[in-house]
N, C-alpha and C positions, 0 to 999 in steps of 0.2 A: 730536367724539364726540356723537352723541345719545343721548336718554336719555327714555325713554318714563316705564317703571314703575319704582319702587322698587324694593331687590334685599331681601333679607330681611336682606345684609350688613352693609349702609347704614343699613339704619334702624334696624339695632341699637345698631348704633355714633353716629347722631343719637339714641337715646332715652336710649343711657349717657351722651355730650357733655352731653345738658338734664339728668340726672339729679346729674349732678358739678355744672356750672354752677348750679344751686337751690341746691347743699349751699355752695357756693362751694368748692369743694374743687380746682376744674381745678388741674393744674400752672402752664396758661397765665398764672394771676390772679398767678401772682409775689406771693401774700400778699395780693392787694387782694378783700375780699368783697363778691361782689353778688349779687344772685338776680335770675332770666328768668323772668317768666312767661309766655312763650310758649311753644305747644305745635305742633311742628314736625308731630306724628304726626296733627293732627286733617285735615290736608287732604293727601292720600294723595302729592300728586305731594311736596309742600314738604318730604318727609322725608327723601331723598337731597341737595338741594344745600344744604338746613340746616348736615349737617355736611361738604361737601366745602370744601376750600381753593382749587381752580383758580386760576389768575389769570383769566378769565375765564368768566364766567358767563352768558348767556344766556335769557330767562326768557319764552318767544312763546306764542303758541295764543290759543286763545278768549278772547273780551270775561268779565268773572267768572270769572276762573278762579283768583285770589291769586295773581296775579305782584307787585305793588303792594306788595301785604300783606309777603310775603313781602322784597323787598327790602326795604322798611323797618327788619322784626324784626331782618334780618341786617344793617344796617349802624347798630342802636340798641344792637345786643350786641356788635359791636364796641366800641362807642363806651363801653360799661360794662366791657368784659372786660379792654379792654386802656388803661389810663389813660396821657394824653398824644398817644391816639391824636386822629390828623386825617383827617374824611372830608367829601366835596363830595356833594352832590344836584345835578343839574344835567338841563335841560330846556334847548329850543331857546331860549329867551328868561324872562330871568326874571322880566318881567313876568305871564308867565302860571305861577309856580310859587306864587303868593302866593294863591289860590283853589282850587288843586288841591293838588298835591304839597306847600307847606306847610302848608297848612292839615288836612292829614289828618296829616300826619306831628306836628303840635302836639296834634292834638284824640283821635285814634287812640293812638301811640303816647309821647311824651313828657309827653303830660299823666297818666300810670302811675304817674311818680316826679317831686313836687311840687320836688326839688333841683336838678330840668333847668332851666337858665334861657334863655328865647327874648331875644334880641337884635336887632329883629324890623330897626331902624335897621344897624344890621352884617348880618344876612344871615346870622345862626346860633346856632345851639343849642349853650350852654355847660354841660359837665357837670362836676360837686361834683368826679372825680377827674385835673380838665384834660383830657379831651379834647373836640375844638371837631367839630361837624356845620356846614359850612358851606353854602352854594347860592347858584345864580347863573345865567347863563344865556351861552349862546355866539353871541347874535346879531350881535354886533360885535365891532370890534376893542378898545372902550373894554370891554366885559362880558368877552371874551377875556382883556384885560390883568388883571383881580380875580379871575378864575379861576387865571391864574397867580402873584398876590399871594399866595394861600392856602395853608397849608404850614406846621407847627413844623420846625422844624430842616432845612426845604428842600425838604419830600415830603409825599406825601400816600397816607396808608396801605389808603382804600377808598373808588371813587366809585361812585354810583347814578346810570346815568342811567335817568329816566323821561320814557316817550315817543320812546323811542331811532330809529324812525323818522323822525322829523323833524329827526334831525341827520346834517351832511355828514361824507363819510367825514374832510374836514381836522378836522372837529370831533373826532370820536372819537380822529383821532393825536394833537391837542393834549393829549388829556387822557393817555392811555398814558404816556408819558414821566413826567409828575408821580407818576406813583406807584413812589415810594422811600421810602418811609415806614418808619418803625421801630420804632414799639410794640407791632408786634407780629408773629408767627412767619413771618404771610404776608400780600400785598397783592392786591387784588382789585377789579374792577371789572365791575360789576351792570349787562346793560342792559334793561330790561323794556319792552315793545313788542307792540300788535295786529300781524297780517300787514301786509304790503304788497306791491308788486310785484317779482315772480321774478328783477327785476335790478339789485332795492335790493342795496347792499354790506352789509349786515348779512346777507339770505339767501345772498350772492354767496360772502362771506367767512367769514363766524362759523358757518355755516350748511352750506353746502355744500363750502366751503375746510375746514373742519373747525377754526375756530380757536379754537374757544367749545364749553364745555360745554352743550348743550341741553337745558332742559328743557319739555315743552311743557303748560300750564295747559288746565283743561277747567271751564266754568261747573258740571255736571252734576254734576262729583264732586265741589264748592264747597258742604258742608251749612249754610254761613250765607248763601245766597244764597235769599233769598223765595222764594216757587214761583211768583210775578205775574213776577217777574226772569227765568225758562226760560222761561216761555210767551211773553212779549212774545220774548225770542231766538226761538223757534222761527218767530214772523211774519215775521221777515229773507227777504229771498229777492237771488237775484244775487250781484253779487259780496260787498255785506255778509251774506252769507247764510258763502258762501265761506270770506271770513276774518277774522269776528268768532265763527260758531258754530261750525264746520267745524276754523279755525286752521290754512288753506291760504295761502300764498302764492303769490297766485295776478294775473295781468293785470287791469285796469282795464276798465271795460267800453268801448268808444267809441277803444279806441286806434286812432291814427292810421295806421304802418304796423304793422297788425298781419301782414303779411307776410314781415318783417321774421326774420331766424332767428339764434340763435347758434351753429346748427353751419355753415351757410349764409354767410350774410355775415362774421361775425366770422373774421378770417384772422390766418393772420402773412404779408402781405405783407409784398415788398423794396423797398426803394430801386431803380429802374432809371437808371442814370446814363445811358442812353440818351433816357430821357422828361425832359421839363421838368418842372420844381416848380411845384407850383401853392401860392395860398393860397387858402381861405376866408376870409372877414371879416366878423363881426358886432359892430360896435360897444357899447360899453357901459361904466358904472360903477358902477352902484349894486349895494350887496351885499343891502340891503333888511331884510328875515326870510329871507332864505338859499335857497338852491337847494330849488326844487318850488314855490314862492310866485309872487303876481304882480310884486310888490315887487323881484324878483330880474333884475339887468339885468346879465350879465358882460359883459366882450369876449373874444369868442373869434375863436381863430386854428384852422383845419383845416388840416394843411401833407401836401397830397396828390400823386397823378401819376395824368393817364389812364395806361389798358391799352394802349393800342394797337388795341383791339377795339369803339371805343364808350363803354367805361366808365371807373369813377375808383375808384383805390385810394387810402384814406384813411390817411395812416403817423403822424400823432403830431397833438396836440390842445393847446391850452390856455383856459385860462379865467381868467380875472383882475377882481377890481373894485378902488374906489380908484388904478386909474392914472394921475390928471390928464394928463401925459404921454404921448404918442405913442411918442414918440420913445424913450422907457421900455421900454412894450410892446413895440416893434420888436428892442428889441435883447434881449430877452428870448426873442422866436419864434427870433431868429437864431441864440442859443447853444444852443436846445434843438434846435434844427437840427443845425447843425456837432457837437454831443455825441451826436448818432445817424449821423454820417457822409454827411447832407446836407449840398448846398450850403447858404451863409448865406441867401441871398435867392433868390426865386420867380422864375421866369421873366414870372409876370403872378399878381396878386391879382384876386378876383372877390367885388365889393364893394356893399351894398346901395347905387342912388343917391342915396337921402336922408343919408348921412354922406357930405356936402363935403367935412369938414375931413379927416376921416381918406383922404378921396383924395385930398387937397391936402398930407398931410404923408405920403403913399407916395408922392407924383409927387417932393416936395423931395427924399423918402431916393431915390429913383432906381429904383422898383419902378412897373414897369406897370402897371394898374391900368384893371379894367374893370366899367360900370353892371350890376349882375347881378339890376338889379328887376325884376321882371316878377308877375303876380296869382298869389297865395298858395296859391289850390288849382289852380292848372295846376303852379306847382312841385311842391309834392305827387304829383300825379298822376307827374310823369314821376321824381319820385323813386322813387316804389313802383311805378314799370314798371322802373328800374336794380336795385333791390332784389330783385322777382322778376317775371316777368313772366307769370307760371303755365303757362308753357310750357318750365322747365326753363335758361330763360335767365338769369343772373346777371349783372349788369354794374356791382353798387357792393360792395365789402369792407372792411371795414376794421380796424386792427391794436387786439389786445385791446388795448394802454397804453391807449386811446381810452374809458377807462371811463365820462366821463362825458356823453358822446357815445350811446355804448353804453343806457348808462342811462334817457338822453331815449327812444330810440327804444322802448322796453319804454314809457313812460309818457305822452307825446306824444299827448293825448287830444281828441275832438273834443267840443264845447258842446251837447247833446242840445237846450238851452232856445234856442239862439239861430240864427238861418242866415243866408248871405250871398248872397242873391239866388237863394231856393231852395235852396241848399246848406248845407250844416254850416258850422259854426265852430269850429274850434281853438280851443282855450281859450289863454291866453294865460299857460303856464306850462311849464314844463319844454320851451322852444321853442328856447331859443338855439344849439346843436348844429343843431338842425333847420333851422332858416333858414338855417344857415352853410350846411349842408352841400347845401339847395335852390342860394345862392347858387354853390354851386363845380361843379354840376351842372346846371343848366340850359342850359348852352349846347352839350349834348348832344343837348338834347329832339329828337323825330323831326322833322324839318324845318325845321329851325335851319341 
């Protein structure tokens, strides 16, 4: 559900919630008295998701608009309202939450009531009636593993994420699950977040799948924002123009195939037990700072089948880091295979030349395997002639599971500062899909 403007409902009912809550009078406090001095009503949009409970909340739009703010207030009155309660702040990395998100949330809001104590060595804010504000970050699996340490009695009653962009969709299921918390009536989880691109899973899911309450922030209506703060906004043009003042989600400027369609190419292709299996193969390990970084190097598998017409349907994807093992990986594609009712193995992989090993442990497993190198923007080019050829022709689709495949091709952007012998440069992010999927298409190209 979205949710533009306030209803007159809502804000009645958030002015009576702060009017109880000051008196300490709510039912909720179970006997425990605190007072909120925050004022949900001074910034027009903050007065509806103040008092709702959703389990999930959504907080997008313009750059100054009190989304930040907002999360904050609402998971520091949890943290008063309901004693015993356990809440997580959590950013892609929590190296970068100690300059931003902690440091406002210490200096802003907990430094209000002198009985909060930061823990700054632990990673949280300890409150006079036990309950703990934790933070942390999801860039790995050792940061992943302390996120999951967090929790009284096994659960966690309300998380914030900030900068909810920058995390992968595994990030956001990891954290869902934790919240079983019990201190109180209901459990919630805040993600506040500038725009991004139309095929980020926050707009994909929360957004257009309807699974998030929406609210969307506006710098304009923000009366504690300087008036030097709207003016320098108003200079934006392009796509920060777009989706920092505007609060569109909206394409990247420079992307690669922007050709590319999701009424178009996105299919539900079939398995043809007629055609051979193919794979794609882009080797890799490192997880890095996570998917959209340069740092981020998966292995991905595309396990697809020409048309019979020229082109390739793509049926299922995967992407993995940390798997020292091949041999690992391999039997990983092959179950996800055989669970969709393909064959186990390809008829022939089509594999960058530069990974030896990984075509010397598909020659050992007994998988054909063929050099699928060839120059970067000629791949390209004859990918976005499969993709469309602007004559109506269609020759690459592939199946929605494929989402982060799907993803790449929305963000797949080229280098404005840099060229490679006259031409553009790929930036070397959100590529790994795309190489594969050059790799398992090329050897279609027109005179091949």
């Amino acid at each position: 559900m979205t949710v533009i403007a306030p209803t007159a409902r809502n804000r009645a009912r958030a002015e009576l919630l702060l009017r109880e809550r000051r008196k300490g009078t709510s039912p909720a406090n179970q006997g425990y008295r605190y007072q909120s001095d925050f004022d949900p009503t001074a910034i027009a949009w903050h007065t509806e998701p103040w008092g709702d409970t959703s389990f999930i909340h959504l907080y997008t739009g313009a750059a100054g608009g009190g989304k930040s703010r907002l999360a904050a207030e609402k998971i520091h009155d949890y943290m008063k309202q309901y004693p015993g309660a356990t809440g997580i702040m959590v950013r892609k990395t929590r190296e970068s939450m100690n300059n931003s998100t902690v440091l406002f949330y210490a200096s802003k809001i907990a430094s209000r009531d002198k009985t909060i104590v930061h823990h700054s060595s632990a990673h949280r804010f300890e409150y006079p009636n036990g309950s703990i504000l934790a933070y942390g970050g999801m860039k790995d699996e050792d940061q992943r593993e302390q996120i999951r340490g967090i929790g009284q009695d096994g659960g966690v009653d309300i998380v914030w994420c900030e900068e909810a962009n920058k995390l992968a969709f595994e990030d956001y299921q990891e954290l869902i699950p934790r919240l079983r918390g019990k201190a109180g009536p209901y459990q919630q989880i805040i993600l506040t977040t500038n725009p991004d691109a139309p095929m980020h899973w926050i707009n994909q899911k929360l957004i257009i799948g309807q699974e998030a309450k929406v609210w969307y922030s506006s710098a304009i209506d923000n009366p504690f924002n300087p008036p030097i703060y709207i003016e320098n906004l108003k200079k934006l043009t392009g796509l920060q123009k777009q989706r920092l003042v505007d609060g569109k989600w909206v394409q990247s400027e420079g992307v690669i195939y922007d050709n590319f369609s999701m009424e178009i190419n996105v299919a539900d292709v079939q398995h043809n037990p007629n055609m051979p299996l193919l794979w794609g193969v882009d080797d890799g390990y490192a997880y890095g700072e996570g998917p959209g970084t340069s740092s981020y190097h998966p292995r991905v598998f595309l396990i697809a089948q020409e048309d019979g017409m020229g082109g390739v349907n793509v049926l299922a994807e995967r992407f993995s880091t940390g798997e020292s093992q091949y041999e690992q990986s391999f039997d990983a594609v092959e179950e996800l295979s055989r669970s969709l009712g393909f064959p186990a193995t390809p008829d022939i992989a089509y594999v960058d030349g530069s990974a030896a090993m990984m075509r010397g442990a598909l020659t050992v497993r007994g998988i054909p395997n063929a050099n699928a190198t060839h120059v970067v923007l000629e791949g390209i080019r004859n990918l976005r002639r499969m993709i469309s050829d602007g004559e109506g022709m269609v020759l690459f689709h592939i199946h929605p599971r494929c989402v982060k495949t799907i993803e790449e091709f929305q963000t797949y952007s080229y280098d404005d500062t840099a060229q490679i012998l006259g031409d553009r440069k790929p930036i070397k992010a959100n590529d790994h899909g795309m190489d594969t999927a050059r790799y398992l298409t090329y050897h279609l190209r027109f005179g091949a």
